[in-house]
Structures are given as C-alpha cells and as structure tokens.
C-alpha positions in Angstrom: 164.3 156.4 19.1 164.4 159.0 21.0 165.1 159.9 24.7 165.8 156.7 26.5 165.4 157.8 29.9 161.7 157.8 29.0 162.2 154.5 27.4 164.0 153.2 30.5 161.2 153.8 32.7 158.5 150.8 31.3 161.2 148.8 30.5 164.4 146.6 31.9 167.4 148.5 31.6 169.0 145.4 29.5 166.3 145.6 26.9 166.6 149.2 26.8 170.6 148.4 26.4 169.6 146.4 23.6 167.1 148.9 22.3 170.1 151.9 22.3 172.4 149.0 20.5 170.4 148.8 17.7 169.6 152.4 17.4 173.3 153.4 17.5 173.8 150.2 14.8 171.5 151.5 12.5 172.0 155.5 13.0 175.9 154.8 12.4 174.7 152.6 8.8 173.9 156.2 7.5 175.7 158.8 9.8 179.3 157.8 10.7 179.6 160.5 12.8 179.8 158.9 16.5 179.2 162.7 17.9 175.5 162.9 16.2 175.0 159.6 17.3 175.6 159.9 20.7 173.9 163.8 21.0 170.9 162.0 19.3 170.8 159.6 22.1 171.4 161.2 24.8 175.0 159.0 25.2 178.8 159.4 24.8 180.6 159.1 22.2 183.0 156.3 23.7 179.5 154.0 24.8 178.8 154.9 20.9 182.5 153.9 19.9 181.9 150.5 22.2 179.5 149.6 20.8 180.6 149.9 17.4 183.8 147.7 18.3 181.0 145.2 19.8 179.3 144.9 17.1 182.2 144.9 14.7 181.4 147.7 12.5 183.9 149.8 13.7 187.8 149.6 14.3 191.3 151.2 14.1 195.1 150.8 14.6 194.6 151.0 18.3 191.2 148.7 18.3 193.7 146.1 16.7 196.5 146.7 19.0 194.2 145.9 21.9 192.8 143.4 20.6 195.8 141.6 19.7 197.3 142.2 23.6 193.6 140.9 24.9 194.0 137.8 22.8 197.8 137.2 24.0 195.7 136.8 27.6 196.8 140.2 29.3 194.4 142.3 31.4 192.9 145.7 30.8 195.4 147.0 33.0 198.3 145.2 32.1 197.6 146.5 28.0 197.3 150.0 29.5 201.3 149.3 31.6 202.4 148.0 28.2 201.0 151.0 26.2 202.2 153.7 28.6 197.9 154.6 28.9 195.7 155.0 31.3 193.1 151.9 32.3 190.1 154.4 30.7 191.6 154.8 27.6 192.1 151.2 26.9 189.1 150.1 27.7 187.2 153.0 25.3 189.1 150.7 22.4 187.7 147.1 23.8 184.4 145.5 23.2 181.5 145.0 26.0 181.0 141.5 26.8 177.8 139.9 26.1 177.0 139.9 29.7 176.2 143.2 30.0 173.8 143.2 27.8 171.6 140.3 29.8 173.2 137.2 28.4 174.4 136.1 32.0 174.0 137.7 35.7 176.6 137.8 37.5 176.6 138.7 41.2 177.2 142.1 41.1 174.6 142.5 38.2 172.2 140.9 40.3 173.1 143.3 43.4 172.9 146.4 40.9 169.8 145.3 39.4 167.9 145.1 42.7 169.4 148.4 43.9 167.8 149.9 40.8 164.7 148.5 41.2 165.0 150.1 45.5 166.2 153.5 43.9 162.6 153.2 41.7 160.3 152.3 44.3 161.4 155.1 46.4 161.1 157.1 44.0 157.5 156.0 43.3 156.8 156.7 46.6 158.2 160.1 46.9 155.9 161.0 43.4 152.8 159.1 45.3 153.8 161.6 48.9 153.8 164.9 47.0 151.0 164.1 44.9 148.9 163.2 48.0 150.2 166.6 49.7 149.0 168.3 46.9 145.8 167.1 46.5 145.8 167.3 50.7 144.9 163.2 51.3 146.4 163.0 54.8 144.9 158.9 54.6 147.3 158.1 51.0 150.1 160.2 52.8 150.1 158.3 56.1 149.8 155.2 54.3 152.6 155.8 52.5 155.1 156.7 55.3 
C-alpha cells in the first residue's frame, strides 16, 4: 500500500480511511504484529488495534469488559470512572463507528471536511506562488495574491 499521505492527496480522506482499513485487515491476516502493521503504514498502533476491534478480528479481556459496559448504555467516560482509567485508554479498546468512515456526515464532519479542503487550496496556492517566484512570472504571482 504504501505511504498514504501520498494516497491521501488524489483521493477523499474517507476512501483513503477505507483504503488503510483494508490494508491493515489484510497485513494483520498474515502478520499479527500490530507494531509492523502500523510502521508499514505510517499509523499507530492503537488506530491499528481500532480497527481490528472494528472489524472484529481482534479482542481481549478488556475489549470484552468495555464492550459489555458500552452495551449496559454507559458513556466512554463513565466506563473509564468505573474502571479507575483514563478516557484515552478506554476508547483505544472500543470500536470506530461506521460514521467515520463515510457512512453518515455529521455536522462537525461536514465543518472538518471543508476546513480540509481550505487547508488544501491554500496550500495549492502557496506551491503555485513559489513556483511562479521561481520561474520569476510576476503576471501568475499577482494573480494569485
């Protein structure tokens, strides 16, 4: 697969999400070792545990003990209260929801996915600035301002 950041920049950030998924699915059918996995992607090792979880290929005790609070309708935080952990650590042992992953936009999704796509035009036009300094087009630079 290779490095996503490359990946990331011709396409969405949710298929690339789904993309890494798959990757990490099929890596972790012959490595098992979450470390490799994640150096080999250029992730962590808790997105790599996550996803695992997801996907249900992967649990333990604490996996289960989550679980079982999340299904008794308590909260990330109120599991971590009732363990004695922090917030963090109980959500490294729960699953993503489908809606990161594109299945539904929520609000803030929406807001983050539009910031992204600010963030990349700027930077667009910050390659498009320096590349007109450097080739000394004052016409592509001004236009660009």
């Amino acid at each position: 697969m290779g490095d996503m950041t490359a990946v990331a920049n011709n396409e969405s950030k949710d298929t690339v999400n789904m993309n890494l998924t798959q990757a990490i699915v099929k890596e972790y059918e012959t490595t098992k070792a979450f470390d490799v996995i994640a150096k080999k992607y250029h992730t962590s090792e808790v997105k790599v545990q996550r996803i695992l979880i997801t996907e249900g290929l992967w649990t333990s005790p604490r996996v289960k003990q989550v679980a079982a609070l999340r299904a008794q309708g308590l909260t990330p935080a109120e599991i971590a209260e009732r363990m004695g952990k922090d917030l963090r650590t109980v959500q490294t042992f729960l699953p993503y929801s489908r809606g990161q992953y594109g299945q539904e936009e929520t609000d803030d999704s929406v807001k983050s996915k539009k910031y992204r796509e600010r963030m990349n035009a700027a930077a667009e036009r910050m390659t498009l600035k320096e590349e007109a300094v450097a080739k000394n087009d004052l016409a592509v630079y001004k236009r660009l301002l």
